[in-house]
N, CA, C and O atoms as a CHARMM CRD file, in Angstrom:
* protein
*
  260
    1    1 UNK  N     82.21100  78.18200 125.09600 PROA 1      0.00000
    2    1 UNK  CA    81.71200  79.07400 124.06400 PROA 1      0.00000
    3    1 UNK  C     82.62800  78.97900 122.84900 PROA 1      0.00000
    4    1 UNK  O     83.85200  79.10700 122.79900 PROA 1      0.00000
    5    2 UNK  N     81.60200  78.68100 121.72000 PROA 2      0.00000
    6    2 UNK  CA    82.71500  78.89400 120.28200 PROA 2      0.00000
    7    2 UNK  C     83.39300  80.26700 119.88400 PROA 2      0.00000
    8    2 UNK  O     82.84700  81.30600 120.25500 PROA 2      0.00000
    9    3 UNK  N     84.37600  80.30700 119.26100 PROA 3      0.00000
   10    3 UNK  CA    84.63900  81.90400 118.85700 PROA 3      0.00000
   11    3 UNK  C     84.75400  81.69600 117.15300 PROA 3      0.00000
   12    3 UNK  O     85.46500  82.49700 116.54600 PROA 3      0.00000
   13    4 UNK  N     84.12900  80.73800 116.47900 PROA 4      0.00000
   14    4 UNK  CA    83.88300  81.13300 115.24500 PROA 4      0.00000
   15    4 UNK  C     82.34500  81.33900 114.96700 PROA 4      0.00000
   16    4 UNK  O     81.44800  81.02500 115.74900 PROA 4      0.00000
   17    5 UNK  N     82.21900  81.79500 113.98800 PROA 5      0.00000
   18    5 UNK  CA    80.55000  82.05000 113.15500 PROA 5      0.00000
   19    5 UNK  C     79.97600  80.94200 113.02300 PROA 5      0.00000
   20    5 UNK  O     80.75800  79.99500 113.10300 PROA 5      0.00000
   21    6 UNK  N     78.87400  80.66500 112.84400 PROA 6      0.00000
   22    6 UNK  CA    78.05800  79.94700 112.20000 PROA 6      0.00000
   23    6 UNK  C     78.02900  79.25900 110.61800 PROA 6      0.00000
   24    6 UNK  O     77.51600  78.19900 110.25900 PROA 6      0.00000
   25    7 UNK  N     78.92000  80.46800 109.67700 PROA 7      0.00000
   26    7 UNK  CA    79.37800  80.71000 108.46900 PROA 7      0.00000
   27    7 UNK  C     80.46600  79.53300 108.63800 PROA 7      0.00000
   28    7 UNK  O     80.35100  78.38800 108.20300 PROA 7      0.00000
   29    8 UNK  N     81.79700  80.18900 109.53300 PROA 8      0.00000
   30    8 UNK  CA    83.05200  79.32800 109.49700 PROA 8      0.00000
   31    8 UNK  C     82.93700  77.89400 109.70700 PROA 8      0.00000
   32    8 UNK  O     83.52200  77.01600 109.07300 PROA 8      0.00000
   33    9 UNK  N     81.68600  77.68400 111.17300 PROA 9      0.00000
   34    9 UNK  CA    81.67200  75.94800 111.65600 PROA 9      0.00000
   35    9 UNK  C     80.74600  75.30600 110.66700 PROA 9      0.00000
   36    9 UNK  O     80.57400  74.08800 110.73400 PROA 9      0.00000
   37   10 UNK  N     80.15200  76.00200 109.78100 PROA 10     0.00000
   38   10 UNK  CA    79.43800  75.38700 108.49100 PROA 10     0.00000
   39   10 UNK  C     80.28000  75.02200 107.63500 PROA 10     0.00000
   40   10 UNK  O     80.35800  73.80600 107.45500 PROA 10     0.00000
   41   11 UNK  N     81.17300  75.91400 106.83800 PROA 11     0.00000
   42   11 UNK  CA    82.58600  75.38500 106.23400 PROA 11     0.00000
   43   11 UNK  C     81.80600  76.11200 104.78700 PROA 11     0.00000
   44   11 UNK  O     82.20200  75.70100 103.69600 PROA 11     0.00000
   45   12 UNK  N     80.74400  77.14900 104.81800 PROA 12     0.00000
   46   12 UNK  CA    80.10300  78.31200 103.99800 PROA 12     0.00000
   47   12 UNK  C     81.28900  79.12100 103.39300 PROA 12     0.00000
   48   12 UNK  O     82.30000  79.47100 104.00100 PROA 12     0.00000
   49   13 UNK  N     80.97500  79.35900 102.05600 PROA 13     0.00000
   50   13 UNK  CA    81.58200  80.67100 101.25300 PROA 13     0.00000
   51   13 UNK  C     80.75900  82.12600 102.26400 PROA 13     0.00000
   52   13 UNK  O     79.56300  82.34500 102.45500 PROA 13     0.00000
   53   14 UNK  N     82.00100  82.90000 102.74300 PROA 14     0.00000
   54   14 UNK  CA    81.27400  84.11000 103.32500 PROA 14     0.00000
   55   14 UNK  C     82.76900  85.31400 103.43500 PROA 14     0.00000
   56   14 UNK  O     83.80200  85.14800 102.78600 PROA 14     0.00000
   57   15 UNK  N     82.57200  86.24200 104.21000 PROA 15     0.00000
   58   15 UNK  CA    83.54300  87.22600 104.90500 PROA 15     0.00000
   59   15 UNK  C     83.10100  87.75000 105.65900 PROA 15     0.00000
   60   15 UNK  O     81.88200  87.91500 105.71000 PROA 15     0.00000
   61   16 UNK  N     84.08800  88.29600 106.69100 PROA 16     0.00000
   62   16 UNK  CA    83.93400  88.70600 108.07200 PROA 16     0.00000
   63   16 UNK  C     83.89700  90.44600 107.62800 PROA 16     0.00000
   64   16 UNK  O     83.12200  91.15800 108.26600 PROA 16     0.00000
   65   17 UNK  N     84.68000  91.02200 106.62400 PROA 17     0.00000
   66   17 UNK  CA    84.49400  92.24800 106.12300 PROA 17     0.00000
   67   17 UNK  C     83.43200  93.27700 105.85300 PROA 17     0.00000
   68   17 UNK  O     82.27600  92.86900 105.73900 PROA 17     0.00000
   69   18 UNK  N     83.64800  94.39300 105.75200 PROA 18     0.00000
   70   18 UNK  CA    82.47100  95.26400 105.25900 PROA 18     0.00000
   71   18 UNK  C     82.60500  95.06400 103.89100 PROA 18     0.00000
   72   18 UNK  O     83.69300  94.76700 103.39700 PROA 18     0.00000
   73   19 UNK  N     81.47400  95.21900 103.16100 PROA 19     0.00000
   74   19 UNK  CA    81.65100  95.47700 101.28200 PROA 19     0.00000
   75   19 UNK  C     81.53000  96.92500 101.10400 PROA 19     0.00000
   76   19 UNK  O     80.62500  97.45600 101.74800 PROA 19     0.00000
   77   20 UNK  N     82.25900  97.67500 100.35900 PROA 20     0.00000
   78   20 UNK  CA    81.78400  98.82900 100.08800 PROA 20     0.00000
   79   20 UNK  C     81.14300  99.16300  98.93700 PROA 20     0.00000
   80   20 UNK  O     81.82000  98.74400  97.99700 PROA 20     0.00000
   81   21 UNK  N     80.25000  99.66600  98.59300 PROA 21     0.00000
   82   21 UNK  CA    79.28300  99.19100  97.01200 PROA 21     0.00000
   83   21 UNK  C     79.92000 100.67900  96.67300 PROA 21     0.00000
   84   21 UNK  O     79.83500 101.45000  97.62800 PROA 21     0.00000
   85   22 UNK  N     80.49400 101.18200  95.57900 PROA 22     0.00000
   86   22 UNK  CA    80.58800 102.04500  94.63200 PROA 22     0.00000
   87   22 UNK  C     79.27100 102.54700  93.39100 PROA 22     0.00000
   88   22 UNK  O     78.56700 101.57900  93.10000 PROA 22     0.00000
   89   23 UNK  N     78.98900 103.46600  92.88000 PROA 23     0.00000
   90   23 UNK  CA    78.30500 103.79900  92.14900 PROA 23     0.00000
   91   23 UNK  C     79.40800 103.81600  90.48800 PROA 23     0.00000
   92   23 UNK  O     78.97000 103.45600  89.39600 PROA 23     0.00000
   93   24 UNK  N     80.39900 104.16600  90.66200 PROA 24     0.00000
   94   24 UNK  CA    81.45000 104.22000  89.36900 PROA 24     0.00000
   95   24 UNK  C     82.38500 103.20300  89.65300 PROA 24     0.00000
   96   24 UNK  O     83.33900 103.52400  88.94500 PROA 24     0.00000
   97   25 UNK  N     82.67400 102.25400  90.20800 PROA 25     0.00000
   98   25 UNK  CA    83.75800 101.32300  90.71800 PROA 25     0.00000
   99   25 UNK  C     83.37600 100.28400  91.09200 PROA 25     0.00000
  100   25 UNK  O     82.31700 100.28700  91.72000 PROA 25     0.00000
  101   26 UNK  N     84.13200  98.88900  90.84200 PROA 26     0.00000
  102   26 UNK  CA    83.71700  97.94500  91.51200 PROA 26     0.00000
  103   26 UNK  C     83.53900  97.90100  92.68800 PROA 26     0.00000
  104   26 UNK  O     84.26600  98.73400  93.22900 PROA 26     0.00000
  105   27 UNK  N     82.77400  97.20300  93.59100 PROA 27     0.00000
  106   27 UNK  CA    82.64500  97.67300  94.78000 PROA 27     0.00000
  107   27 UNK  C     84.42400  96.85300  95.31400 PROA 27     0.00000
  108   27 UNK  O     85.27300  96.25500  94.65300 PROA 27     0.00000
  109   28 UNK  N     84.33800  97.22800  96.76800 PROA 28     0.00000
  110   28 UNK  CA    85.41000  96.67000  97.51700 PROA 28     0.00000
  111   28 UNK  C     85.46300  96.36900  98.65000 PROA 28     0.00000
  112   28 UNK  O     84.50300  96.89100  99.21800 PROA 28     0.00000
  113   29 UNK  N     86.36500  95.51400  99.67600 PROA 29     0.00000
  114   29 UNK  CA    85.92100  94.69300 100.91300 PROA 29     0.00000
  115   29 UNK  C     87.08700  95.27900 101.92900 PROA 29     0.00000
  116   29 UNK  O     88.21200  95.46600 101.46400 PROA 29     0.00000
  117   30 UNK  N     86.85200  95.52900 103.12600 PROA 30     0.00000
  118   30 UNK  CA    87.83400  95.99500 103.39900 PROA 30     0.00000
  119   30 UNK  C     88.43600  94.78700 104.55500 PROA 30     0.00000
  120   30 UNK  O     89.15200  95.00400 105.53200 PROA 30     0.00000
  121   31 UNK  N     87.88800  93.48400 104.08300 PROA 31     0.00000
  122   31 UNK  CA    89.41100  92.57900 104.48300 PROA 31     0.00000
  123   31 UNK  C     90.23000  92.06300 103.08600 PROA 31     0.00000
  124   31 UNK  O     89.80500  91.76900 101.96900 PROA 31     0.00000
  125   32 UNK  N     91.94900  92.09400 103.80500 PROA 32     0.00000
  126   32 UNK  CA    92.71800  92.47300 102.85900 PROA 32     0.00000
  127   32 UNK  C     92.69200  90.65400 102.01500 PROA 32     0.00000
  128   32 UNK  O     93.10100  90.49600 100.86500 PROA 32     0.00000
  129   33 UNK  N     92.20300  89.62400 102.77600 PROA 33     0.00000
  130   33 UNK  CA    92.07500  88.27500 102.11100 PROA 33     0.00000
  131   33 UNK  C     90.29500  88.22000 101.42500 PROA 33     0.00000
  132   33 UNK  O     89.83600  87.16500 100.98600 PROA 33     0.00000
  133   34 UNK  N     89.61300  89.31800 101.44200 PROA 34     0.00000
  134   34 UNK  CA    88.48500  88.44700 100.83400 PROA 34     0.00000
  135   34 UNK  C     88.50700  87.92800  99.33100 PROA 34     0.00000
  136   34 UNK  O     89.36600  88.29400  98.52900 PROA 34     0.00000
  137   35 UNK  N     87.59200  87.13500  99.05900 PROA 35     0.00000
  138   35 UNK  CA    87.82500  86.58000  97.46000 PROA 35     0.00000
  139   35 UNK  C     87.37500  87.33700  97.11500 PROA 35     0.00000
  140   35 UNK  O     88.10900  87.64700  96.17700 PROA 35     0.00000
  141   36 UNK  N     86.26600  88.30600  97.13500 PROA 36     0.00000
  142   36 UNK  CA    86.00100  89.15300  96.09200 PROA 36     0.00000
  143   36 UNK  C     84.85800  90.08500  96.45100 PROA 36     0.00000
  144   36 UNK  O     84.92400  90.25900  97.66800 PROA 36     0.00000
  145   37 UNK  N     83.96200  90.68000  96.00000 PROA 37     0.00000
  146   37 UNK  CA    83.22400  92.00600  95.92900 PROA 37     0.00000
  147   37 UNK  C     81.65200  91.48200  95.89500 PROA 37     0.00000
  148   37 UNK  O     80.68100  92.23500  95.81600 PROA 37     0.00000
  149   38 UNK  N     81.61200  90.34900  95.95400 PROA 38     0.00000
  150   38 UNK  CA    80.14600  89.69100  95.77000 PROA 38     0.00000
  151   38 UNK  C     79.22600  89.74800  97.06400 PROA 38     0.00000
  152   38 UNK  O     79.29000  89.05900  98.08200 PROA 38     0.00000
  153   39 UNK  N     78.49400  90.60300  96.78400 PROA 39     0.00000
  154   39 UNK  CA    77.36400  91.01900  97.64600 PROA 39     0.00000
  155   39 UNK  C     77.12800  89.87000  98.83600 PROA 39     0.00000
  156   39 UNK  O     77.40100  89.81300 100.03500 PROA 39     0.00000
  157   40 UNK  N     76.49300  89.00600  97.89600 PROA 40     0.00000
  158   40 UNK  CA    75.86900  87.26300  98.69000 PROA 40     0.00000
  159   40 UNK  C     76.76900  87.22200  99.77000 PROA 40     0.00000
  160   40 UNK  O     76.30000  87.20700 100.90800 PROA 40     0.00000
  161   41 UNK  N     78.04900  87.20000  99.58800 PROA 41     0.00000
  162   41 UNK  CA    79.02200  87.19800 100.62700 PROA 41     0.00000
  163   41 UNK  C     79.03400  87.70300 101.78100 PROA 41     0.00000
  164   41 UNK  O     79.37200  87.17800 102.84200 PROA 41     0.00000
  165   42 UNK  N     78.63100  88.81800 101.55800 PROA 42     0.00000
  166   42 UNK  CA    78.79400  89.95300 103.02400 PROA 42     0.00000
  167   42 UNK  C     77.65800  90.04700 103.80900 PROA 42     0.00000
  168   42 UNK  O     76.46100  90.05800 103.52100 PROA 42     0.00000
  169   43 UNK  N     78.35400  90.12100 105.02100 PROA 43     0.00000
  170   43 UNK  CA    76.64700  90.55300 105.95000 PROA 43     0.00000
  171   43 UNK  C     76.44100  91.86700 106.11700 PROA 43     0.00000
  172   43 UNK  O     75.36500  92.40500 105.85500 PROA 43     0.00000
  173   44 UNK  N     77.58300  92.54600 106.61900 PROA 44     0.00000
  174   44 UNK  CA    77.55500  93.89100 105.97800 PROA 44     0.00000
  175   44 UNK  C     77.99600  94.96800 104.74200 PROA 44     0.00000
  176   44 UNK  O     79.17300  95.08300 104.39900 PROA 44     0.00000
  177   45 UNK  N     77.15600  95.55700 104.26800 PROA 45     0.00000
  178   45 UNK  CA    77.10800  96.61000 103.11500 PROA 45     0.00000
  179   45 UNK  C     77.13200  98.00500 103.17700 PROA 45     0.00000
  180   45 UNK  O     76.09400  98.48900 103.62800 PROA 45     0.00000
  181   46 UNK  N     77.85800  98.66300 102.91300 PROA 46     0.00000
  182   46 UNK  CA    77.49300  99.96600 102.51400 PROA 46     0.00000
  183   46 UNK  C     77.84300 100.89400 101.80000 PROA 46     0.00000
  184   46 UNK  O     79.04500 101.08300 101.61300 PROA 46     0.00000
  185   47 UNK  N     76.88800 101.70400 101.22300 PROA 47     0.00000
  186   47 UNK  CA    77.31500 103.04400 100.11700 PROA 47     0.00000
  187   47 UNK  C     78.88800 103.54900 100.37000 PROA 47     0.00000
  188   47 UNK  O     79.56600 103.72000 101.38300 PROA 47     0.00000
  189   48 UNK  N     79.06400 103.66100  99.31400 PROA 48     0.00000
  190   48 UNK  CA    80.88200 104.44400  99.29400 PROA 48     0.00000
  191   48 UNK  C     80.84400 105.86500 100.41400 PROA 48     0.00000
  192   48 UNK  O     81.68800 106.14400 101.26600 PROA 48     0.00000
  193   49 UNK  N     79.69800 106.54100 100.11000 PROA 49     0.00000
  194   49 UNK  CA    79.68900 107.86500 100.73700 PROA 49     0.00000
  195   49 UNK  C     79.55600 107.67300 101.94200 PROA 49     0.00000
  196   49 UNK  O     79.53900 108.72600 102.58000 PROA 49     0.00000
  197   50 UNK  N     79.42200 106.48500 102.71500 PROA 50     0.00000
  198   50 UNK  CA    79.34100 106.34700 104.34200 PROA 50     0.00000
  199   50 UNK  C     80.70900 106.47700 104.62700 PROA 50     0.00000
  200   50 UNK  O     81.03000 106.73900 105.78600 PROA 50     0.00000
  201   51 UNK  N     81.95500 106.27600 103.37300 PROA 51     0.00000
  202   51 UNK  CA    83.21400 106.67200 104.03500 PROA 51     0.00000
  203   51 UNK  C     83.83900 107.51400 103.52800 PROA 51     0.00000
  204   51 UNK  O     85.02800 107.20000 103.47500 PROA 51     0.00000
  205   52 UNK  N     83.57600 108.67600 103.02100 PROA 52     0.00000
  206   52 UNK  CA    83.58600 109.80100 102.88900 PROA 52     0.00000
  207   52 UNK  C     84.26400 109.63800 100.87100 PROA 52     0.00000
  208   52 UNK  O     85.25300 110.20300 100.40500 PROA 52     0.00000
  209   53 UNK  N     83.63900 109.03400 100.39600 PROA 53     0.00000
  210   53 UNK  CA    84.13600 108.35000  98.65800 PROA 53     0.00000
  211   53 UNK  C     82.71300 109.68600  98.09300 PROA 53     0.00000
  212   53 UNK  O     81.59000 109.90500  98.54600 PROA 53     0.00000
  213   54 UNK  N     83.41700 110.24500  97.06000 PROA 54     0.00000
  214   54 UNK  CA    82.86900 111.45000  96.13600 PROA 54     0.00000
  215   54 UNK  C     82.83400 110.85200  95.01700 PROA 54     0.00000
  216   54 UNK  O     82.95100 111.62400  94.06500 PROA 54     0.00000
  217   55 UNK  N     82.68100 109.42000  94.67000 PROA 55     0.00000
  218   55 UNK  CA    82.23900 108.85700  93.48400 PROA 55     0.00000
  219   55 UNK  C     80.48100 109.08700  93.23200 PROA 55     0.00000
  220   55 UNK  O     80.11300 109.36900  92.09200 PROA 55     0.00000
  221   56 UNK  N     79.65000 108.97700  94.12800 PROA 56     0.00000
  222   56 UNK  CA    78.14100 109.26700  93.55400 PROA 56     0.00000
  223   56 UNK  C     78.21900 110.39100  93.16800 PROA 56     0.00000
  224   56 UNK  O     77.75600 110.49200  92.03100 PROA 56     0.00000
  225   57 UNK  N     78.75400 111.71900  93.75100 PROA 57     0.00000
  226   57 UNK  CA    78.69000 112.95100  93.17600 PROA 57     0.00000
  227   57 UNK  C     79.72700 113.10600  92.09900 PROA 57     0.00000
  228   57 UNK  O     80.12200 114.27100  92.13000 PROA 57     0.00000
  229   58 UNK  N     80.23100 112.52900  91.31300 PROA 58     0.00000
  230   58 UNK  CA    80.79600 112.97600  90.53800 PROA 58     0.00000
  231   58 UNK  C     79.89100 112.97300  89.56500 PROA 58     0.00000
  232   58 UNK  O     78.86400 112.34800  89.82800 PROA 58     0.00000
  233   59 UNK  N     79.99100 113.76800  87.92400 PROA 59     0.00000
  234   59 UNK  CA    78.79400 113.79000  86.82400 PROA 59     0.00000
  235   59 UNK  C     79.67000 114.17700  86.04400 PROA 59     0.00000
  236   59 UNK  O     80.48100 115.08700  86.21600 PROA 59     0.00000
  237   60 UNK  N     79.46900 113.15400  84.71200 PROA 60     0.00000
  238   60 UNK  CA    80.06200 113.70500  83.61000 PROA 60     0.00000
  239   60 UNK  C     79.58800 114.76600  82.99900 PROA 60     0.00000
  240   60 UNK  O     78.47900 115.20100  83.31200 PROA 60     0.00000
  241   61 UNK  N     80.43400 115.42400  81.91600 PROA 61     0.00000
  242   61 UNK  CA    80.02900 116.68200  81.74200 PROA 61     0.00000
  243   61 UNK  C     80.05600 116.01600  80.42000 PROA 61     0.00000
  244   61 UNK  O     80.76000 115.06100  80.09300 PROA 61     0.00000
  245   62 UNK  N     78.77500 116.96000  79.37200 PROA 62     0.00000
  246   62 UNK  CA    79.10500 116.36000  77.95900 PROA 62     0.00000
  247   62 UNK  C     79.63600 117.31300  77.04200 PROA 62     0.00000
  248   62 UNK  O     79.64700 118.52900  77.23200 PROA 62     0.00000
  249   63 UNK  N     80.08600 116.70600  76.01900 PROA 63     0.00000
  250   63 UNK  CA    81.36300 117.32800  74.84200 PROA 63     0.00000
  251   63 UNK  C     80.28000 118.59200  74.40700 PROA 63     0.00000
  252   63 UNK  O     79.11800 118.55200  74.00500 PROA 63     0.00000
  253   64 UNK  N     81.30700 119.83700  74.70800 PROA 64     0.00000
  254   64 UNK  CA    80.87900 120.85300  73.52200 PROA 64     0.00000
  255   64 UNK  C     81.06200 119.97900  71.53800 PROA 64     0.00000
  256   64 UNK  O     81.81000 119.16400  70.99700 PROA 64     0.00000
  257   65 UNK  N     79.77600 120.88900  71.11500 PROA 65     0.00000
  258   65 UNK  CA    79.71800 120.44100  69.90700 PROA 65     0.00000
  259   65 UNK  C     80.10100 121.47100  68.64400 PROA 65     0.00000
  260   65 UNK  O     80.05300 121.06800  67.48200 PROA 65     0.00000
């Protein structure tokens, strides 16, 4: 039995990480080597608020005039 992916024995751009998608922030990966935040990449995704991130609820307030 192999113990790499399909991704790795292809020699594919990918990550083994979660992405976390932000609503105010770039999103972020929570392996500490991924190249970067690009969706295509990941197999798994999810909203900031699945880990307890108060960025969707935040709301700007607008300037008294």
């Amino acid at each position: 039995m192999e113990s790499s992916c399909r991704e790795c024995a292809a020699g594919l751009a990918h990550c083994h990480g979660t992405l976390i998608v932000h609503e105010l922030h770039r999103g972020e990966c929570t392996e500490p080597d991924c190249d970067g935040p690009e969706l295509v990449l990941h197999l798994l995704v999810i909203d900031c608020d699945a880990v307890g991130c108060a960025c969707s609820q935040q709301t700007s307030h607008p300037l008294a005039v």
